[in-house]
C-alpha positions in Angstrom: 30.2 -39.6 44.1 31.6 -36.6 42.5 28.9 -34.7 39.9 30.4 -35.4 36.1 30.1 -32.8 33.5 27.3 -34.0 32.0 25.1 -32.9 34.8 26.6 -29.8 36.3 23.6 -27.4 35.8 25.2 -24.3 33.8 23.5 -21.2 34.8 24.3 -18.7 32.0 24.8 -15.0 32.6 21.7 -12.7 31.5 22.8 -9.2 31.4 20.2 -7.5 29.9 17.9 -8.6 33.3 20.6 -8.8 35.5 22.7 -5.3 34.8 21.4 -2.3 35.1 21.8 0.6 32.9 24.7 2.9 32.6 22.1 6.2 32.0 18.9 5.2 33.1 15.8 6.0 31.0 12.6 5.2 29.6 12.1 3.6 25.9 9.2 4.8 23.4 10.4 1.1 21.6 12.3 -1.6 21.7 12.4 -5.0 19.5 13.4 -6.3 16.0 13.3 -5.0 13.0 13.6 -6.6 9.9 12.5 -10.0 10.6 11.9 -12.6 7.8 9.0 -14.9 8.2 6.1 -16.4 6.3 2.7 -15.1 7.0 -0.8 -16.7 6.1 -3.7 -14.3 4.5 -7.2 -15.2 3.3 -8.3 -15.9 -0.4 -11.4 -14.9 -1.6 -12.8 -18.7 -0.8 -12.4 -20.8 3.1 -8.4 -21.3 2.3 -5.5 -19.0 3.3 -1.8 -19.0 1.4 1.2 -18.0 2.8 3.0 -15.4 1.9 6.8 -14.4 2.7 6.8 -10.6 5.3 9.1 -8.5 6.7 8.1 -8.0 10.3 8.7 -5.1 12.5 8.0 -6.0 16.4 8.6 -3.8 19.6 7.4 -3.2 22.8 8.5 0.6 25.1 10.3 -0.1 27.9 8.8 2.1 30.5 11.0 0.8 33.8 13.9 3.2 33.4 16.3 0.8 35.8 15.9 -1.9 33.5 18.8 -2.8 30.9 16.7 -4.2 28.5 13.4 -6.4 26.9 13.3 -9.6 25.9 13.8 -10.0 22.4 13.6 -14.0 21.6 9.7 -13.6 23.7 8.9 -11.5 20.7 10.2 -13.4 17.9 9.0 -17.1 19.8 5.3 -15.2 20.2 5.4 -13.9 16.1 6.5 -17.0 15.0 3.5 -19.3 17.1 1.3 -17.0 15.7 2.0 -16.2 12.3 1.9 -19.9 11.8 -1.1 -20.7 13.1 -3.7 -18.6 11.1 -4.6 -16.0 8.8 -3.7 -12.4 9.3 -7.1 -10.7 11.0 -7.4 -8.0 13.2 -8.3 -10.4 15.8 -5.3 -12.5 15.7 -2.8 -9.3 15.4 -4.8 -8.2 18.7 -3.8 -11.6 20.4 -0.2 -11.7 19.5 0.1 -8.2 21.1 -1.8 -9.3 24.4 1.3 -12.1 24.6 3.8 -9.0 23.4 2.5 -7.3 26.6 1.8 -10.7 29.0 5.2 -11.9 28.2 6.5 -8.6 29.0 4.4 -7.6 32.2 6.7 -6.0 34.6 8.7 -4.0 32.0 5.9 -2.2 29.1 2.6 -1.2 28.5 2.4 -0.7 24.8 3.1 -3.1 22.0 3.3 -2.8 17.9 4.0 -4.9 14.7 4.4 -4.0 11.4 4.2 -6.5 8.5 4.9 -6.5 4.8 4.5 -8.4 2.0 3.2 -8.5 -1.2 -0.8 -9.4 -2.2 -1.2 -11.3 -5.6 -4.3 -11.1 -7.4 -5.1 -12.6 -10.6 -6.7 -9.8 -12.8 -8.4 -10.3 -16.1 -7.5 -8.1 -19.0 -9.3 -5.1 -20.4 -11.3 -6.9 -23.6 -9.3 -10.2 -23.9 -10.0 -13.6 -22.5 -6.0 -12.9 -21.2 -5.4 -13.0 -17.2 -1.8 -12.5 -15.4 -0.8 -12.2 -11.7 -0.6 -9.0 -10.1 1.5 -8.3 -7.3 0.0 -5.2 -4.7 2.3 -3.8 -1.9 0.6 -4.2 1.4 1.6 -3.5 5.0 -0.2 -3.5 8.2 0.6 -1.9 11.2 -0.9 -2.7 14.7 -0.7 -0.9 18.1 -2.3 -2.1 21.3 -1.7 -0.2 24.7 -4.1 1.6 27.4 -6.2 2.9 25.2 -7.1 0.5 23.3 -6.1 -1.2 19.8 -5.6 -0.3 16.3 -5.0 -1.4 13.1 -3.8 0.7 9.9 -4.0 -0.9 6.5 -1.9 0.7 3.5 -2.3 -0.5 0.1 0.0 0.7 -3.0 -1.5 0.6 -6.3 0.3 1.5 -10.0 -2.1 3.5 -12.2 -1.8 5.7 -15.5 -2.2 9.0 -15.6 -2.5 11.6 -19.0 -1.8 14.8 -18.2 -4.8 17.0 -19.2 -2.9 20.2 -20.4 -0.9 18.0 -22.3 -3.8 16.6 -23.7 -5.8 20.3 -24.9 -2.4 21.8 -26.2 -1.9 17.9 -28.4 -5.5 19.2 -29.6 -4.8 22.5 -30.4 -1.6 21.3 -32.4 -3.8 18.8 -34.4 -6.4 21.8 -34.8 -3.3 23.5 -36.2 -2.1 20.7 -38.5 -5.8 20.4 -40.0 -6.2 24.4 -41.1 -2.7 23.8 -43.0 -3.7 20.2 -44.7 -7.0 21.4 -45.2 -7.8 24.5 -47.2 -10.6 26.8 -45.2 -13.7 26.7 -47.1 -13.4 24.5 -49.5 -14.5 21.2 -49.9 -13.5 18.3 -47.0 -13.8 14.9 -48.3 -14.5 12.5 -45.0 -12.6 9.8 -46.5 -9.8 12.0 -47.4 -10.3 12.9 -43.6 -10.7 9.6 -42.6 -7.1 8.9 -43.9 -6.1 11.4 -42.6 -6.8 11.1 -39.1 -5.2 7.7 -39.3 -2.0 9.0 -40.5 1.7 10.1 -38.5 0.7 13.1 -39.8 -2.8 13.7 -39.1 -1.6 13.1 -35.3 1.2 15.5 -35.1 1.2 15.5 -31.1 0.2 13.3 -28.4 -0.2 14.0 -24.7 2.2 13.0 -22.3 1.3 9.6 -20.1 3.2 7.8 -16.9 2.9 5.5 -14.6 1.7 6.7 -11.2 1.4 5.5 -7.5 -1.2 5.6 -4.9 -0.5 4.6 -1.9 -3.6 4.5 0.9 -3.1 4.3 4.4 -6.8 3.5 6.3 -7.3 3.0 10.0 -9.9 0.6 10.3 -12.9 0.6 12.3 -12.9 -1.0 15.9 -15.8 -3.5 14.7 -13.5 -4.7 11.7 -12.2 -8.3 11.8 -11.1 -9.2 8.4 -8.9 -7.5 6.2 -10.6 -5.6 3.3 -7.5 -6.0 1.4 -9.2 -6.6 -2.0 -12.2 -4.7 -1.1 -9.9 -1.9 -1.0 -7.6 -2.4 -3.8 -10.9 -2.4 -6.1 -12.1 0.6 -5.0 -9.3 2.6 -5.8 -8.8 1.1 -8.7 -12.2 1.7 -9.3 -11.8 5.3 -8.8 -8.9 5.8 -10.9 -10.3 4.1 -14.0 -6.7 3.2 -15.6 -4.8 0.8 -13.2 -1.6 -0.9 -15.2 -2.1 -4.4 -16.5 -0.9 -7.5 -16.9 -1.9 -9.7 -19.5 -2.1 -7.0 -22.4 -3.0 -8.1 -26.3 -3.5 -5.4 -28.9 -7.7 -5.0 -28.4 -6.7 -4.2 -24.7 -3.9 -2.0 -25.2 -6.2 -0.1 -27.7 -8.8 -0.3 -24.5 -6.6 1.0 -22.8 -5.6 4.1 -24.7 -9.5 4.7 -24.6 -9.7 4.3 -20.5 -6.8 7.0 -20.4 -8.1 9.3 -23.1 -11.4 9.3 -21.3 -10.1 9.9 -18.0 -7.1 12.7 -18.3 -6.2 13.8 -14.7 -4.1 15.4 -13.2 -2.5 14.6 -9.2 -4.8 16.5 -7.7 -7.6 14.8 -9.8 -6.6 11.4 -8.8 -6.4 12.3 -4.9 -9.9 13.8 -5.0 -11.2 10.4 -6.7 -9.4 8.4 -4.1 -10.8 10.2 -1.4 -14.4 10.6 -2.5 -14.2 7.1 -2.7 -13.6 6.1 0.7 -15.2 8.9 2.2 -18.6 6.9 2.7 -17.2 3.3 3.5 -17.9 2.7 7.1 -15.3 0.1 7.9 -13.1 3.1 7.6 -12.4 5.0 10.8 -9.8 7.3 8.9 -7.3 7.3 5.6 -4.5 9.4 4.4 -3.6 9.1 0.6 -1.1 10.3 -1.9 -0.9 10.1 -5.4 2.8 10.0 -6.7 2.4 10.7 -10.6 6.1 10.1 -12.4 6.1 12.7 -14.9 7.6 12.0 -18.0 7.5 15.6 -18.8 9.7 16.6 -15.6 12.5 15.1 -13.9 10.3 15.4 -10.6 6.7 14.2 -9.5 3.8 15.8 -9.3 2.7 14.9 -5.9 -1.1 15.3 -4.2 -2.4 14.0 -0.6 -5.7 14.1 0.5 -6.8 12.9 4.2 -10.6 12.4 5.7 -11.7 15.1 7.1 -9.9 17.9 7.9 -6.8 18.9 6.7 -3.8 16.8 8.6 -6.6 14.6 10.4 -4.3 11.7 10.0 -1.0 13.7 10.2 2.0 14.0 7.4 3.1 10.5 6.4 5.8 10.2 4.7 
């Protein structure tokens, strides 16, 4: 009995294992970029949410006679994974282990890079008010020879009030009080008080913006959870003046005090940043920079600060 269609075996060409390359040569990386996928990461209590990322994976391709990887391991391993439970430095480690299993004969190094966005609810300044925040987060992961490791970058939106704007609002205001004031005679406080609360009494006021830090720490070997809050709190912390969200007019005027009180400029904000997670031991190294947006200048004003010595965690971009 002749074989019918149905159950003729197709064997189906695989070039990328079968050919060989025109110029043969080793890869740093090869994978996907790009990739869309839900990821799960853990709340503050036992449950995890998931959370939509854009996934970078790759693999080097060290056998310079082979064509190429194989792409669809990668994406089958991310998506088993991802699926299965919360982001951790201990499950990143595993996927790569089955990035480099799955890939045995061919490379010797593996990375992923994920981002997505972190929301936290945050309570306003002086009101019962609280609104959804949405942080920038992306972690990237290497495992080869020597070892594994896992970066975790944060971006946070702060304000900033320039301090020499600030002492040259003063001196105008200084100014403005000489001319509507007579020197030496009599000053009536209320007449002051008025004053003070008037357009005209505040002739000038310093200039403010809305400013970026984005932080970039290689975590400790010992680290298994991701200090993702932990992290956003303390620079926050340092800064004094992160944007809100929820904003009624006893926190706005809260808010005017928390910038009046902490004038800086980009180089202030990097050295606050850094002597903040200087001393936090989960933190094997960082690089951060502090993007201010002038509204003064069509540029930014632009500081970075690393641990340690200068460039100890290299230019970043």
């Amino acid at each position: 009995m002749s074989p019918t269609r149905e159950n003729v075996v197709r064997i189906m060409p695989d070039i990328a294992n079968d050919a060989r390359p025109a110029t043969a040569g080793q890869l740093a990386w090869v994978g996907m970029g790009e990739i869309e996928a839900p990821v799960r990461v853990a709340t503050a209590g036992a449950e995890s949410v998931a959370v939509p990322a854009r996934i970078k994976a790759f693999v080097n391709l060290h056998r310079a006679d082979v064509r190429g990887i194989h792409m669809s391991r990668l994406y089958l391993h991310l998506d088993r994974h991802l699926a299965a439970e919360p982001l951790s430095a201990n499950s990143l480690r595993r996927l790569l282990r089955d990035f480099l299993d799955s890939h045995a004969d061919l490379s010797d190094r593996a990375m992923v890079e994920i981002r997505f966005d972190h929301l936290l609810r945050r309570k306003a300044l002086v009101s019962d008010n609280t609104g959804w925040k949405a942080y920038p987060v992306t972690l990237i992961a290497t495992l080869d020879r020597t070892g594994f490791e896992l970066e975790l970058g944060v971006q946070v939106a702060y304000s900033s009030t320039c301090p020499c704007s600030a002492a040259l609002a003063r001196q105008l205001i200084q100014e403005q009080f000489r001319n509507d004031f007579a020197a030496g005679g009599p000053v009536d406080a209320d007449a002051v008080l008025r004053w003070l609360g008037s357009e005209q009494g505040i002739v000038a006021t310093p200039h403010s913006q809305r400013s970026h830090a984005d932080v970039k720490v290689r975590l400790a070997s010992n680290v298994s959870e991701l200090p993702i809050v932990d992290l956003v709190d303390r620079i926050e912390g340092s800064l004094k003046t992160p944007v809100q969200t929820a904003v009624k007019r006893e926190d706005e005027q809260a808010f005017a005090r928390l910038n009046g009180q902490n004038l800086m400029f980009c180089e202030d904000a990097a050295r606050r940043m850094q002597s903040a997670l200087q001393t936090d031991e989960r933190i094997a190294d960082f690089w951060l920079r502090a993007s201010h947006f002038e509204s003064l200048h069509a540029h930014d004003a632009v500081a970075v600060a690393v641990k340690g010595v200068e460039g100890g965690y290299g230019p970043r971009g």
